[in-house]
N, C-alpha and C positions, 0 to 999 in steps of 0.2 A: 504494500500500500504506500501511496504518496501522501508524502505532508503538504495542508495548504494552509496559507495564513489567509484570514479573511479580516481584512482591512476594514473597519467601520468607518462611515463618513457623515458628516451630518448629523441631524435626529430631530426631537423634538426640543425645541427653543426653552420653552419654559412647559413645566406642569402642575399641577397642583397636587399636594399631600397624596391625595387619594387618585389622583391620575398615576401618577408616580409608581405607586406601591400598585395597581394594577398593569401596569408596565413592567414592572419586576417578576411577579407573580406568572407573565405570558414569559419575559426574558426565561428565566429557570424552568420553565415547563416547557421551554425548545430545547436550552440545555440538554435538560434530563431525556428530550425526545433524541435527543444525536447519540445519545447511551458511550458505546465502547469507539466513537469516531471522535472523541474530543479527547485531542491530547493534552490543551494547555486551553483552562477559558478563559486568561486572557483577562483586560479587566480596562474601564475607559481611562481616556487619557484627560490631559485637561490643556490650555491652550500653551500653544506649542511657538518655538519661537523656528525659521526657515535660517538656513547658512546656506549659503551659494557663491558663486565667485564676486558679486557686485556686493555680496555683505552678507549682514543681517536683518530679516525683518520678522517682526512680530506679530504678522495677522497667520501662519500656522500655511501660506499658498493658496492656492486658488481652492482648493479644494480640501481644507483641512482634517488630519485624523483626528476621531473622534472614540479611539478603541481598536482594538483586535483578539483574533480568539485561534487558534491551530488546531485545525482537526486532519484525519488522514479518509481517505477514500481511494478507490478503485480507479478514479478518474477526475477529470477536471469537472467533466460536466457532471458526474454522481455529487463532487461538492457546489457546484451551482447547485441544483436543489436541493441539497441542506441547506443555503446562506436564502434559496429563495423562500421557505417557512418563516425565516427570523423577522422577530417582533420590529426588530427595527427600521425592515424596510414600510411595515406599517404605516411605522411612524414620522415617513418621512425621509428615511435614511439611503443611504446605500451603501452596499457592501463588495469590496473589489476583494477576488477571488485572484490569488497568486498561487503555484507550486513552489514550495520551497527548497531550494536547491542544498542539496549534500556536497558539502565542500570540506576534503582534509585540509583541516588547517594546521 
């Protein structure tokens, strides 16, 4: 099986108490649905600052992360739909599907 990191982007801006805690509640109930494909879950980030050759800047890119999670599967497109269940994309979000490459270091 291949390892894929699934990049969180995005989500939902603001929630309230009990949006929130309903949002958690679907989060870990996808968790728990991916069972023995999640090797690492991963956990959100917060705002990110970009390094690049012209500097630094602090808006996180065009497209900033907001999270990731590593799970393995058979295929690229077997974990496309695991990442296409997730709550997140629900709520707004989206999630970029990478293989993760094995490299001796």
């Amino acid at each position: 099986m291949t390892k894929f990191v699934f990049a969180y982007h995005g989500g939902p801006k603001s929630m309230t108490p009990e949006e929130g805690k309903a949002h958690m509640g679907k989060w870990m109930a996808w968790m728990e649905s991916l069972g023995d494909a999640v090797v690492d879950r991963g956990l959100p980030v917060g705002k990110s600052k970009t390094v690049g050759p012209g500097g630094v800047t602090d808006d996180g890119g065009s497209n900033p992360l907001s999270g990731f999670t590593i799970v393995q599967a058979d295929s690229i497109d077997a974990a496309v739909e695991m990442a296409k269940q997730s709550p997140h994309v629900d709520a707004g979000g989206t999630i970029e599907v990478a293989p993760a490459m094995d490299m001796p270091m």
